[in-house]
N, C-alpha and C positions, 0 to 999 in steps of 0.2 A: 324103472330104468329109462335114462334119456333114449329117446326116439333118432336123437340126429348122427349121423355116423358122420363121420369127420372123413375126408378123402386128402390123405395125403401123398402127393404127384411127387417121384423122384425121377420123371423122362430125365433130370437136367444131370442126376449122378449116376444112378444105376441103370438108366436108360441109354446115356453117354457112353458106358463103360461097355457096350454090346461091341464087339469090330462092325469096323463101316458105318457106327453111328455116330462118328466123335461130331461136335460143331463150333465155331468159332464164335466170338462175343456175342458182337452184335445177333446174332441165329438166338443165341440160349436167352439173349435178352428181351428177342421177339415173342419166344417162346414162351419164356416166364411174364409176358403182359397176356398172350392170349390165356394163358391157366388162370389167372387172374382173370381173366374177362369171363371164364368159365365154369368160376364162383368155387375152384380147389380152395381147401379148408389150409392146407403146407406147401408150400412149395421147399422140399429137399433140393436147393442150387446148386451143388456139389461139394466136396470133399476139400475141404481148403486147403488143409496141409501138404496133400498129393504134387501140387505144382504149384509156382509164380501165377499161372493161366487162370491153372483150379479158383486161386485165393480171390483172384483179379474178378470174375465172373461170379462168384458168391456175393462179394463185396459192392459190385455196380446192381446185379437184382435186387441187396437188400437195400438198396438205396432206391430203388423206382418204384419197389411194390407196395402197397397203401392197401391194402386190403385183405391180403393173404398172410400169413405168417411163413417168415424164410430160416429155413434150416439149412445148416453146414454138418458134415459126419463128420465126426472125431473117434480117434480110436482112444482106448481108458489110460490116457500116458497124458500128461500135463500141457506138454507144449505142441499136443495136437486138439487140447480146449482151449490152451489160450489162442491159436492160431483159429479154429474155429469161430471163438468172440469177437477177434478182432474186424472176423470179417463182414458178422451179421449185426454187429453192436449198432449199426445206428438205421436197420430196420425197425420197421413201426412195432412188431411183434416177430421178436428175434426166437428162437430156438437151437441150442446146442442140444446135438444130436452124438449120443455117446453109447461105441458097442465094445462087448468081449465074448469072446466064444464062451458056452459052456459044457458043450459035448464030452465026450470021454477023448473022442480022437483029435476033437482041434485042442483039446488041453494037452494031450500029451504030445502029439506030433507038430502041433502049430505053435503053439505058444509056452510050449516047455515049462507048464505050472502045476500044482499042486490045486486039488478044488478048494483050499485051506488060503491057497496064494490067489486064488479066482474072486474068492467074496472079498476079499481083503483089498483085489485093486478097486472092485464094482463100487466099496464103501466108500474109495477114497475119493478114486475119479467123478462119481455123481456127486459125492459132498464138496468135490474144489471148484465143479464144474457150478454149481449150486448159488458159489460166492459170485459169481463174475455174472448169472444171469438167471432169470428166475422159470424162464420153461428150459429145464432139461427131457430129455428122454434116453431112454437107456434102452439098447435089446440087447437080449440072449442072440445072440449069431449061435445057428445051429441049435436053436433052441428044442425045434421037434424032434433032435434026435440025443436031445439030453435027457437023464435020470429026471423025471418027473421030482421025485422029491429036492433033487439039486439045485431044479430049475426054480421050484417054487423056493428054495432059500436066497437064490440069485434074485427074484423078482422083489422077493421080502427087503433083503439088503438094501437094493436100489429103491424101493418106494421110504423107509426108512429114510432115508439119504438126502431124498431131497426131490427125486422124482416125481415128473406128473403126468408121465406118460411110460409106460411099459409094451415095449413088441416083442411079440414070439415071431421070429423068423422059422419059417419054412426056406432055410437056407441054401439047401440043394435041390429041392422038388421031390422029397422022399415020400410026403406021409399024403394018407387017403383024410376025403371028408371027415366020417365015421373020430379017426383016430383024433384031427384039429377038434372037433367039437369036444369029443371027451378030455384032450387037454385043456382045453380053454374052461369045459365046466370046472374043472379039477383045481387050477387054479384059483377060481373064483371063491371055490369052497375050503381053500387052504391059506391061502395068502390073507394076513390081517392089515387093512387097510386095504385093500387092490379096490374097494368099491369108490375112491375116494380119490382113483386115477384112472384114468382113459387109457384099453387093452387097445394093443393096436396086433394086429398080423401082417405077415409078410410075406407071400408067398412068390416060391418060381415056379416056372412050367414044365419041368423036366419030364413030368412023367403025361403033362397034359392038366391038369387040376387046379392051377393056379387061381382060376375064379372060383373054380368050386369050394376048396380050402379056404378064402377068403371068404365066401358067403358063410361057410358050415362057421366059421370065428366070430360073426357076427350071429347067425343064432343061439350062439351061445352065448353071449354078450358082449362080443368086444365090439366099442365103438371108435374105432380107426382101422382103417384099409388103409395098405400103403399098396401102390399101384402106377402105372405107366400108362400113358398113351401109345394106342396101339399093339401094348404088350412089348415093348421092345427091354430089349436089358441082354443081359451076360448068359451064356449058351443058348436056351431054349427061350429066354422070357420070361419076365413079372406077368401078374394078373394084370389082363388089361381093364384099364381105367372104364373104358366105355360101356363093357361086358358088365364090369360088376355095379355100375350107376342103374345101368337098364334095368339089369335084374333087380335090383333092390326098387326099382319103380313101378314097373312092369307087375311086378309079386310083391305089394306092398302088403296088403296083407296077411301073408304068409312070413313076411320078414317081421313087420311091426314097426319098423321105420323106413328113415330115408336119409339121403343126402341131402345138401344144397347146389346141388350142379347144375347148370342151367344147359337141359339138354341139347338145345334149340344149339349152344356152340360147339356139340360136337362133331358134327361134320366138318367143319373149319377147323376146328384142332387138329385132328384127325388127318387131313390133308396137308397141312402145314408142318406138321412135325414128317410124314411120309416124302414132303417135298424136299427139308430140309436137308434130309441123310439119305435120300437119296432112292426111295424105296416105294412100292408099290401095295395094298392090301393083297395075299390073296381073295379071287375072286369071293370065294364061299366063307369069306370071315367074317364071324358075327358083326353084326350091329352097323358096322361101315364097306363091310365087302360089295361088290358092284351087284350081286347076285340078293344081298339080304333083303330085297325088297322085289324080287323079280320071281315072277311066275312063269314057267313055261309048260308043266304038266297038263292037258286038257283038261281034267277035273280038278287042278287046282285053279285054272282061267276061271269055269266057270263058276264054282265056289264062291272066288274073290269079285265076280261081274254081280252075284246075286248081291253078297255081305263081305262086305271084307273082313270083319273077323271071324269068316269061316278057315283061314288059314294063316291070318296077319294078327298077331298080337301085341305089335306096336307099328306105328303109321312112320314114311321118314320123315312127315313134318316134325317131327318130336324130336329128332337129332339136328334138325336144322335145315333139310333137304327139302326143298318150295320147286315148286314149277307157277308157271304164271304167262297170261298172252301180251306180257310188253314186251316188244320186239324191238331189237337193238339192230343198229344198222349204221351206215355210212353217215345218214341224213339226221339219226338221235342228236342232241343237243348234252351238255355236260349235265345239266338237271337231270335228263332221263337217265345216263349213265350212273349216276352221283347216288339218284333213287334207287337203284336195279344194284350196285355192288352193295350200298345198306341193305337194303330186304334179303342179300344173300347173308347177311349177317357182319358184316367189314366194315373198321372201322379208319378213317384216312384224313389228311390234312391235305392242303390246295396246292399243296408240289404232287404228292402220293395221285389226286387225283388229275390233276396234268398229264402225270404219265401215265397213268390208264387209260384216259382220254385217248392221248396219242395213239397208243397200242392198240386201245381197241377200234378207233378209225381204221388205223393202219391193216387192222385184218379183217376189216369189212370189205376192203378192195382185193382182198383175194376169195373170200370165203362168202356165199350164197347166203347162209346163215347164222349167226352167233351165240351159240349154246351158253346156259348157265355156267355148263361145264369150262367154255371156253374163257370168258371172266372169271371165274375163279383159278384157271390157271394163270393168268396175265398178272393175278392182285399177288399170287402164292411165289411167282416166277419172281417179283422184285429184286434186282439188287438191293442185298441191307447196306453196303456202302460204297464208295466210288471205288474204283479197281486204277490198277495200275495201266489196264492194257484196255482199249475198246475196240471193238471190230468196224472197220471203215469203207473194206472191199473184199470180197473174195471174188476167183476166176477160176471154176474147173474145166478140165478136159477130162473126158473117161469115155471109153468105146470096149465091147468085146474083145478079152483075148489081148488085152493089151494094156500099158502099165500107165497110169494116170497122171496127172499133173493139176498143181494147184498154185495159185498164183496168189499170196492174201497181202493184204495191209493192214497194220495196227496204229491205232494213235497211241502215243502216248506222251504223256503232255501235250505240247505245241510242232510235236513232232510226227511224223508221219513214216511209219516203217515196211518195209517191202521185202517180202521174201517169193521165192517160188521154187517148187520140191516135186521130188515124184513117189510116187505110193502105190502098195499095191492096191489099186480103189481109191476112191476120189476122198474119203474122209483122211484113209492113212496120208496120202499124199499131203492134205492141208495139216493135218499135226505136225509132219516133219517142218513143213514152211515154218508152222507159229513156234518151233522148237529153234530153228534157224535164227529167230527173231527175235526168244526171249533168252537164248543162249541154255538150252535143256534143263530151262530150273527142274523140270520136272524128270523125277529118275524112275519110273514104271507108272502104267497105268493099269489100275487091276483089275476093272470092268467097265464094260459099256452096255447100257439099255438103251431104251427106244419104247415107246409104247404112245401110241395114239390117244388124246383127251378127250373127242367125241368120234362119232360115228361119219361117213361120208368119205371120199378119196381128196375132199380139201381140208380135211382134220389135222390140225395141229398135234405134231407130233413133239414128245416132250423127250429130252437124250439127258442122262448122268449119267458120269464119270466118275469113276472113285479114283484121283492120282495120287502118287508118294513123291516126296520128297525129306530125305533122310529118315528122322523117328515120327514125319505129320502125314496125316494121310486127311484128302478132303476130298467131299462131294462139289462137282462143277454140275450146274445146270442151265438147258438153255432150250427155249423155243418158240417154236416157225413154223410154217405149214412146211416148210422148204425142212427137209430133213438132213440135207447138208450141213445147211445155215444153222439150224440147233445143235446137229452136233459139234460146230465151229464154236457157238456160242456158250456152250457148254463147256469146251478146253478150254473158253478165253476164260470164263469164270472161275475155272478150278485152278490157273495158271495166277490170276488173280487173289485169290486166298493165299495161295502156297508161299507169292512174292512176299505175305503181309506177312508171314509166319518162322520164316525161315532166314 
């Protein structure tokens, strides 16, 4: 049996589809170049039929990526594969991605069919889907909690058809290891032909198992993971991406294969997609949490002083995480900077590195020291594009016990715009100014964070915003050592999306 498991990344659909992780183009277009740089076997772009957006953002990835193959979901109805081809047809290695329930309950409660009316659309939709492109795939939706025997005539149908990929979804996060593995062997040994196409699995996290169910699918043969960075998706979570590369590394010979992920980018992934939507690891989560690598037990110190793999059974250089003694400073030159964001794994052209230049001068004259940490916030922090609004001035007033004032200015254009407001606290105060200013595009804001990128009381602090306006909701981010100024820079940013969208 082939060794290489295929990793198919769906951050850009099913990852998307989480609340508070939606992203706009150019983000999911950043996104789909680092997966790529990260050697994913699919890039799933989204769901083309669902929006004007959806189709628009399927259709610009299948056009950049060279490397990867780009998938679009369709559901088993015609004019949701021809909407799908149309999007990915002139990617280099296109895939139409086509599902139907086969449960007992989405048949009867969801899709009002008959199992007689289920293989009959599975034949028709993979065979029309067939004509227009030559990688289809096809899942069972709710496949783990369909009649085994069902499923394997479902899977029969669709390899019959024209299929060359079949997934069993773990659709709601129901089923344990033990049960995925005995489906997947059960399969193998009933379905004629299934050796002759690539099993993929799909798992969510509902119950906590999504990597686990994902490994257990592959010991039993299936060679494709479908999977997320970070774990993110709809309720709980997909298997995270990074969780089940390690493992299948880490435990290669217990697996018997592997991936081709080049681990070395997952710590940049990883931070990039957390940056974009807005979100942070917790600390103790595998592979990239701030803790995965950190000892503080005494007898795990001194364990790890003697051998490190007395308690460490993967290093973080292996996900991409370097420490190093060239020290970045006021007086660096572009070369040394230019050196120092490559070795952190970044890749940039002579604008891209201009303004990191800038930035990072610029916060060597407040800041003693300049952490790894602190360039990789500055590369991740980028505007993907010009904004309507740029910040030019701010002026607080704030004292105990008493109600603040803020005084800001915006360019935009060749113009130059002036508000001043009172708030309770010097941030509320500057939202009302900047609301004064862009005339309240923005109709609720539904959170605000703040968390520090390195350690010391001169650490740049990073602020996102999740604001609404009508049915869009976007992540603004911004930062500064100055925690005003990021969270200023952060509504300028989200005010900026909103104007482009709305």
């Amino acid at each position: 049996m082939d060794t290489h498991v295929k990793i198919f990344d769906t951050t850009l659909r099913d990852g998307e589809q989480a609340p508070g992780c939606s992203m706009n183009l150019d983000e999911k277009v950043e996104i789909a170049k680092q997966l790529e740089l990260l050697g994913v076997d699919i890039i799933e772009a989204g769901f083309a039929i669902s929006s004007p957006g959806d189709f628009k953002s399927v259709e610009i990835v299948a056009g950049v990526i060279k490397n990867s193959r780009v998938a679009s979901l369709a559901r088993a109805v015609q004019k949701d594969i021809d909407t799908a081809y149309e999007a990915v047809k002139n990617a280099v290695s296109p895939r139409i991605h086509v599902f139907l329930a086969t449960s007992p309950i989405h048949m009867q409660h969801k899709l009002k069919m008959t199992p007689d009316q289920v293989i009959e659309r599975i034949k028709n939709s993979v065979s029309y889907a067939k004509t227009l492109c030559s990688d289809i795939q096809f899942s069972a939706e709710d496949a783990m909690r369909s009649d085994k025997e069902f499923l394997a005539l479902a899977v029969q149908t669709a390899i019959e058809a024209g299929a060359a990929v079949v997934n069993i979804p773990d659709t709601v996060g129901y089923i344990t290891p033990e049960e995925m593995y005995s489906r997947i062997r059960y399969l193998y040994e009933t379905v004629k032909g299934i050796e002759k196409v690539d099993v993929a699995v799909h798992c969510h996290n509902d119950l906590g198992m999504a990597v686990a169910n994902s490994l257990a699918g592959v010991k039993a043969g299936a060679r494709q993971v479908e999977c997320t960075i970070n774990g993110i998706g709809e309720r709980a979570g997909n298997a995270a991406l990074e969780e089940v590369v390690m493992a299948l590394k880490t435990r290669k010979p217990f697996f018997g294969c592997e991936s081709r992920i080049d681990t070395k980018q997952i710590n940049r992934t990883s931070k990039l997609v957390y940056n974009i939507i807005g979100h942070t690891p917790a600390i103790n989560k595998p592979i990239i949490g701030a803790n995965a690598f950190a000892h503080e037990a005494g007898i795990h110190q001194h364990g790890v002083l003697a051998d490190k793999s007395t308690y460490e059974i993967m290093v973080p250089e292996e996900i991409g995480i370097t420490k190093n003694n060239l020290v970045i400073g006021k007086h660096s030159g572009k070369h040394a900077i230019a050196d120092k964001i490559r070795e952190l794994g970044y890749t940039f052209d002579e604008n891209q590195l201009a303004s990191y230049y800038e930035k990072i001068i610029d916060l060597s004259d407040k800041k003693k020291f300049i952490t790894d940490s602190d360039i990789e916030a500055i590369v991740n922090n980028r505007e993907m594009s010009e904004g309507v609004y740029k910040l030019e001035h701010f002026d607080v007033h704030t004292s105990m016990n008493s109600t603040s004032a803020c005084v800001v200015k915006l360019r935009k254009g060749n113009e130059i715009l002036e508000e001043v407001s009172l708030g309770q606290g010097p941030i509320n105060a500057a939202y009302n100014a900047i609301d004064k200013i862009t005339g309240g595009i923005c109709e609720e804001m539904n959170s605000y964070n703040i968390h520090s990128i390195s350690d010391g009381n001169d650490a740049l602090g990073e602020v996102t915003v999740k604001m609404r306006a009508k049915d869009k909701t976007v992540t603004g981010r911004g930062l500064s050592t100055d925690i005003i100024e990021s969270s200023i820079l952060a509504y300028v940013n989200g005010i900026n999306k909103l104007s482009s969208m709305v």
